[in-house]
N, C-alpha and C positions, 0 to 999 in steps of 0.2 A: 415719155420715154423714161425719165426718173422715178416713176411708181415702179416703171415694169422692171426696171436694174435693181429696185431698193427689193424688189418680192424675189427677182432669181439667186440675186446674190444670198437673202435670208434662206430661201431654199439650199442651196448650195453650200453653205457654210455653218460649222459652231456657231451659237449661240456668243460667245469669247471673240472670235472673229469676224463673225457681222456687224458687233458694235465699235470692233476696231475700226472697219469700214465707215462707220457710220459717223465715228470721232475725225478718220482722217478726210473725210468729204466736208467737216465743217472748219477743218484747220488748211483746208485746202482753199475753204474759199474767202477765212479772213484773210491767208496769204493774195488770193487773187486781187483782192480788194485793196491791199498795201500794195501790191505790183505792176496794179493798173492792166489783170488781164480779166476774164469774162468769169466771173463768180460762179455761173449755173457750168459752164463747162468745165472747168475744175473742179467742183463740188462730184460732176457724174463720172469724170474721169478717176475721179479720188475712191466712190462709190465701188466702180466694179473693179480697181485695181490688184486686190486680192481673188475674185472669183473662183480660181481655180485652185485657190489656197491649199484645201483639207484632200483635194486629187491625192491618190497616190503616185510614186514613183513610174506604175507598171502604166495606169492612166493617161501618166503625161508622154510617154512613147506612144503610147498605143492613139492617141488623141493626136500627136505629129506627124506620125505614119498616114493615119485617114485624113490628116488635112494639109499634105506635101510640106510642111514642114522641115525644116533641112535644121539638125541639131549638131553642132561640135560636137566636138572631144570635151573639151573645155564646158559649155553647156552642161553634160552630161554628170561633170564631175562635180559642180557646180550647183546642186539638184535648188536651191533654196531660188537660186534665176527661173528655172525652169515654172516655175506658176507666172512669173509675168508674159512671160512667151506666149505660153497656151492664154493665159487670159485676154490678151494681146489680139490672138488672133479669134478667140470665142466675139470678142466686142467687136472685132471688125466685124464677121459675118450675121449675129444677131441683129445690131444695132446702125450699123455702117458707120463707126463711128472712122473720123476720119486719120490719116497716118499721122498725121501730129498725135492727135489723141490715144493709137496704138502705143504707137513708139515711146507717150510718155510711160504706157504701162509696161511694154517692155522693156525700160531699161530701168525699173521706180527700185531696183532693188541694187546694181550696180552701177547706175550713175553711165554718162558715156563723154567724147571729145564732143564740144558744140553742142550744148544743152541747149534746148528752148527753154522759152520763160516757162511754158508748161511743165516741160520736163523736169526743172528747177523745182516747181511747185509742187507736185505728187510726190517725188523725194523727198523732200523737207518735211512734206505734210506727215508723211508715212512716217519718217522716223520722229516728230516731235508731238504727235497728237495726243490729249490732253492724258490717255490711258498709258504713254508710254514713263516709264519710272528707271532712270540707269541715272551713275556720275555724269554730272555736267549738262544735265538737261535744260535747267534753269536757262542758264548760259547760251546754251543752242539755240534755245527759244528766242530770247533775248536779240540775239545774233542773227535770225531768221528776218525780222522784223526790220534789222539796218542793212545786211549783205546777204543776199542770197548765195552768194558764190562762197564767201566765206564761211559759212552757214553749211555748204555740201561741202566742200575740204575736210573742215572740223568733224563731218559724220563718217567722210571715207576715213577721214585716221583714224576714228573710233574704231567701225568696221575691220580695218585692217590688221589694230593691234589683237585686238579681239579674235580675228581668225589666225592671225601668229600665234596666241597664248594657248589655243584649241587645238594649232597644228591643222588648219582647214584649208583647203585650197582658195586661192584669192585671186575671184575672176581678173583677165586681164582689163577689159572694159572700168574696171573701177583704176586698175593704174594708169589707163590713160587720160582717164575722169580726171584725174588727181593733178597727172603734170600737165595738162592742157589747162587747167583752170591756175596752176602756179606757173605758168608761163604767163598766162594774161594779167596775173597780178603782177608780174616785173614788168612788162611791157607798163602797165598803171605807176608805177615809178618814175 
């Protein structure tokens, strides 16, 4: 199954974003490997979590519509969520992968309340893989390796001040991401 994700995904995608792909499947699975979950299922999950990346806007409606898909408001406005959706539901149906494994790609872009360790994983992988270069990367990385939870905090702040400074809508999934995970750090107190 991992040749045949590594070929569709190459098909599917720039050149720029297939190796993203291909960086955040290896960063997914030293994470696995530090977290004590399944290296080969994080690595595939890591693989096609972009797939529907380079889709356009008109694509991913049209691609929701033919596969009952039900989109927000919020969704909508949100267009950068929208490729975990659809690739989400592309991997259900091609591969069967199963709804942990969706749901981590569905949400690898906002984060959600009650992460699984997978979920945790594909997040982190995606915003710290080896191709990625912003302030504070170091750190993240650094940070990934000792707390995963604090590790996705630190990305949602980033994320968020980042779409204040742009004026970008800020899905609500990521602010529940954010106080569900700093609740559980008081409750660790």
């Amino acid at each position: 199954m991992e040749e045949e994700i590594k070929k569709d995904v190459q098909s599917m995608l720039t050149p720029f974003r297939y190796e993203h792909c291909v960086r955040t499947a290896k960063k997914a699975e030293e994470l696995a490997i530090r977290w004590g979950y399944s290296p080969k299922i994080a690595r595939i999950v890591a693989l096609a979590h972009d797939m529907a990346k380079d889709l356009s806007y008109e694509q991913y409606i049209q691609y929701a519509q033919e596969n009952e898909i039900i989109l927000s408001k919020e969704d909508k406005l949100v267009k950068v969520h929208l490729h975990g959706i659809i690739a989400a539901k592309m991997c259900e149906k091609k591969y069967q992968f199963t709804k942990e494994m969706t749901d981590a790609i569905f949400y690898h872009t906002t984060a959600r309340d009650n992460m699984t360790l997978l979920d945790k994983i594909i997040y982190v992988a995606d915003k710290i893989e080896d191709g990625r270069d912003y302030e504070g990367i170091e750190e993240l990385r650094i940070m990934a390796m000792q707390n995963l939870d604090e590790a996705i905090l630190e990305s949602i702040h980033y994320s968020i001040k980042k779409c204040i400074k742009q004026q970008k809508y800020i899905h609500s999934l990521s602010i529940v991401a954010r106080n569900d995970l700093l609740s559980k750090r008081s409750n660790r107190i």
